[in-house]
Structures are given as structure tokens and as C-alpha cells.
N, C-alpha and C positions, 0 to 999 in steps of 0.2 A: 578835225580829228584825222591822223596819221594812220595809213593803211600799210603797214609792213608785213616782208614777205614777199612770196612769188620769186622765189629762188629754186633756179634751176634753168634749162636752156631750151631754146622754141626756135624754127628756122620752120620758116615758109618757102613754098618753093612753087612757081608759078609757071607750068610749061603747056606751051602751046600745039595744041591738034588740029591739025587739017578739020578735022567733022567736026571735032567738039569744041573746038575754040580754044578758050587759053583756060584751066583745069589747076586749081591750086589744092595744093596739098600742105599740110600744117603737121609735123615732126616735133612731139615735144622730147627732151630726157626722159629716162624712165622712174628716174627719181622725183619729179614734178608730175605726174597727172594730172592734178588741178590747177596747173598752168594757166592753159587753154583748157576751159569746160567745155563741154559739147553740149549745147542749148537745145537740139535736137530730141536728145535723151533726158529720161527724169534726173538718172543720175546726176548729168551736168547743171540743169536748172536747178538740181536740191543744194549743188557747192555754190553757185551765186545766190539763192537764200538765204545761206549761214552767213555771208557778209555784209546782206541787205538786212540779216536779225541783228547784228552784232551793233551796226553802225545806229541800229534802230533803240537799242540799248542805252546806248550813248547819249543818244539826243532825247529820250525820255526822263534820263536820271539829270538833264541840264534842266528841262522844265520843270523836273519834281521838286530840285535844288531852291530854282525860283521863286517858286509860287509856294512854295514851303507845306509840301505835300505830299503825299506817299509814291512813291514810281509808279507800282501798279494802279492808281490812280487816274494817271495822265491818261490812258487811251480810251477810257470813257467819258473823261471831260471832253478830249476833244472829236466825240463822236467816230474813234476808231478808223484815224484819217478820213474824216470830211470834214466839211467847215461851218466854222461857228461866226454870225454876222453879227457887230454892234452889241445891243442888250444881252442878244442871247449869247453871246463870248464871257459878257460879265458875267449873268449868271451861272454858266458855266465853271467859272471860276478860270479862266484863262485869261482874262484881263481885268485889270481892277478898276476900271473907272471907264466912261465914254467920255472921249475928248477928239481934236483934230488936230493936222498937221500945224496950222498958223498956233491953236492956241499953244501946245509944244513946244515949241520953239520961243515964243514968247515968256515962257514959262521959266526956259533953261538959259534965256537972257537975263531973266530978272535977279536981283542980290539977294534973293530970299533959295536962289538954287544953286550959292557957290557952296561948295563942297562941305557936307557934315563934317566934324570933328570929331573923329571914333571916337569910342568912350575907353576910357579908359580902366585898365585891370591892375588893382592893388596891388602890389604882396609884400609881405611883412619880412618872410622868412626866406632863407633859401629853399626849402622843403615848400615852401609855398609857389616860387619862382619853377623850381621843377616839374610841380604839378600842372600850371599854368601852359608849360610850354608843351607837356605829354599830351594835353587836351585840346593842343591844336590852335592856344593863344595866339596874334598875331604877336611875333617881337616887341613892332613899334608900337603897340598899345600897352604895353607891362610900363608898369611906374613902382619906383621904390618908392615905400612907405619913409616919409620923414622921420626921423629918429626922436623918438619921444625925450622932452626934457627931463633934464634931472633935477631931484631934488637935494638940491645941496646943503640943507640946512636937514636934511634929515640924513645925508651919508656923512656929515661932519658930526651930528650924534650920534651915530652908530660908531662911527670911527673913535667917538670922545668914549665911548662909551667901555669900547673893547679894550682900548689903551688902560684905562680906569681898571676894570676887573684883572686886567694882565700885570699890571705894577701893583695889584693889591696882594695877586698870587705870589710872585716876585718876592715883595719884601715878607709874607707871612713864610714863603721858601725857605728864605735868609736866615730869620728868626727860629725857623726850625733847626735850624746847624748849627745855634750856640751853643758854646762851651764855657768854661769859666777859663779867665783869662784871656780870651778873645772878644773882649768887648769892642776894641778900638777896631780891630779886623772886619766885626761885624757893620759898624757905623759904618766906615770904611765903602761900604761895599754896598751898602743902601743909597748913601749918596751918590758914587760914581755911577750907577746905574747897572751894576755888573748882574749875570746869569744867577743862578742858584749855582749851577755846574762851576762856573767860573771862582764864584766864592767858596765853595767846598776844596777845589784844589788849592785856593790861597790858601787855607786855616791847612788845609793838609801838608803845606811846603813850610811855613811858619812851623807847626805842630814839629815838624822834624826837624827844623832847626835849633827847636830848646829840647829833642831831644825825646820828645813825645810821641808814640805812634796812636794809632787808629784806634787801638784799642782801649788806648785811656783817654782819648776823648770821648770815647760814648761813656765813658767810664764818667768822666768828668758833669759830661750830660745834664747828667738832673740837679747837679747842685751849682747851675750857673747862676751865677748875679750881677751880670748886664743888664742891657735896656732887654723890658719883657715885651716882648709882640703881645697881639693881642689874645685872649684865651680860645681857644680851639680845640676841639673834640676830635680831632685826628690822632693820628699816631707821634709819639713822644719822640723825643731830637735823637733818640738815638735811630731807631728806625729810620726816619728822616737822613742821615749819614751813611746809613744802610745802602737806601735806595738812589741817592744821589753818585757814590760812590759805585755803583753798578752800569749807570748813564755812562760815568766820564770811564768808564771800564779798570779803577781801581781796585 
């Protein structure tokens, strides 16, 4: 443990007397007083105290860390600096086993004492990884979790699935924007694969080209005799023109 500090200046000065011999004097800054203690006085022995409690601190919270025990602990295991021989150190709990130097060494030769293989710490998530590390994880112990497989025969029916409902939407869309005399328009546009929006402004460019506006196609609406979609209990083709025509900002 590092003992920092002791900043400030101290000059010793050693001068010699006929009677008294040589007489040394010790000059600290005034900013330093506890420099130089003076052992002499309580005051002085009480500042080398606080760094005999301090250092003392230190080396309790190592054996506390060890022996995986509480700090205040340690100074009545170990009989409040005196010593603990043999048996009575184990039960004390300051040593875990009686053994000797030979068998030791023995012991830390043998291939049953190269080095454990830390265990290692999952995590799934980042939010898991974060937490890991706040708790004082080692690094080199953290392992990503393997990425769980997929199931592909279940996101290819999900996928089959959506497709399905979306192209049913689709052509019942389509079906809703018929008109009479756009029968060919409509097929038209079922097969190409086009939008509802898409085919609404086809029949609306068509519609204008013979001459027709907006309003006689709804007009036209109900008396279509095209291909019928299937029957549905929504709102009638002209609404359907209505609201499509509001998307594409018609």
C-alpha cells in the first residue's frame, strides 16, 4: 500500500557546542506540522497513530476480502494482533486447512493445480452486458449468448401468409373501383399486380379520356357488369372511389 503526502519542507541543522556536543535542531514549514511529529508529545504519537489506523484498515479489508468475511470480523479472529498456532488458526477461521511447506508445493506441482477456468457470465442482451459490467464483471469472463436459431419454415408461413391476406386486400380494393365499361381496366390491373391507388388513377386518366369525370363514375358505380369480386359487406364502389381518391390527393 502507497503512503502519499508529507508535502512541505523540513531542514535539520546540526551545530556543535563546546559543553554540549553537537545539538540538532529540526525546522519544519509552517505549512507541514505533521512533517516531523514529535514522539515526545501526545499530540505527535496521536498523528503517527492515524497512519498506523489507516494502514491498519487496509490490511483488515485484504483479509476480510479473503477469507470472505466481514472487516470487523478480522480482529477477533485473529485475537486482536496475537497469534493463532496450527488447529487453533483453523478454527479460528484464518486458515482453511493444516498442511506443510513440502506438501504445498507438491500440491502446486501437481496438474490438478493448473489454473481454474473462470466461469463464465452469459448475456443475452446489451441491457444485460451493461449490467454485468456495472457489477463489477470481469470483461474476460462475459460471453455472448449464441443467437438462437431460426425458424424458417415458420417465418416463410408467416411471410406466405401476409402476402395471402395483402393480395386478397388488393384485388377486393380493385373490385371496389369498378365501373361499368372498365371491365378490361380492372382485369388489367389485377393481373399486373398494380396498387388500388395505382388502378384508381388508371380508370381516372382512361375516365377522362372518353370524356368522363369523377362524378359519373360513381355515377356509373352500381350498375357495373364486369367481373364481380366477391360479395362484401363494406362500403359500395362509390365510397370505395371516394376514399381512394383522397390517398392519391384527387
Amino acid at each position: 500500500t502507497a503512503l502519499l503526502g508529507s508535502i512541505g519542507v523540513v531542514v535539520e541543522v546540526a551545530v556543535r557546542k563546546e559543553a554540549d556536543g553537537i545539538k540538532r535542531y529540526t525546522v519544519t514549514s509552517s505549512n507541514a506540522p505533521n512533517k516531523r511529529p514529535d514522539l515526545d508529545t501526545e499530540q505527535g504519537r496521536a498523528e503517527i497513530a492515524k497512519s498506523i489506523d489507516a494502514l491498519a484498515e487496509v490490511f483488515v479489508a485484504k483479509v476480510a476480502r479473503n477469507l470472505a468475511v466481514e472487516p470487523e470480523d478480522v480482529p477477533a479472529m485473529g485475537d486482536h494482533g496475537g497469534l493463532k498456532v496450527g488447529a487453533a488458526a483453523v478454527e479460528a477461521g484464518l486458515a482453511h486447512r493444516l498442511g506443510s511447506l513440502e506438501s504445498l508445493i507438491a500440491e502446486l506441482a501437481s496438474p490438478a493445480a493448473t489454473q481454474r477456468k473462470p466461469s463464465m457470465t452469459i448475456v443475452r442482451t446489451t441491457a444485460e452486458l451493461q449490467a454485468a459490467i456495472a457489477a463489477g464483471t470481469d470483461p474476460k469472463t462475459l460471453q455472448i449468448a449464441a443467437a438462437e436459431p431460426l425458424d424458417l419454415d415458420a417465418i416463410k408461413a408467416e411471410a406466405g401468409a401476409s402476402a395471402a391476406k395483402a393480395e386478397r386486400e388488393r384485388i377486393t380494393g380493385i373490385h371496389a373501383l369498378a365501373a361499368k365499361g372498365f371491365e378490361k381496366e380492372i382485369a388489367a390491373a389485377i393481373e399486373e399486380g398494380r396498387s388500388v391507388e395505382a388502378t384508381a388513377l388508371t380508370l381516372f386518366k382512361a375516365a377522362q379520356d372518353r370524356g368522363i369525370g369523377l362524378a359519373g363514375i360513381k355515377a356509373d358505380a352500381t350498375g357495373t357488369t364486369g367481373a364481380q369480386p366477391p360479395k362484401s359487406t363494406g362500403p359500395d364502389t362509390a365510397d370505395a372511389w371516394s376514399r381512394t381518391m383522397k390517398k392519391i390527393g384527387g
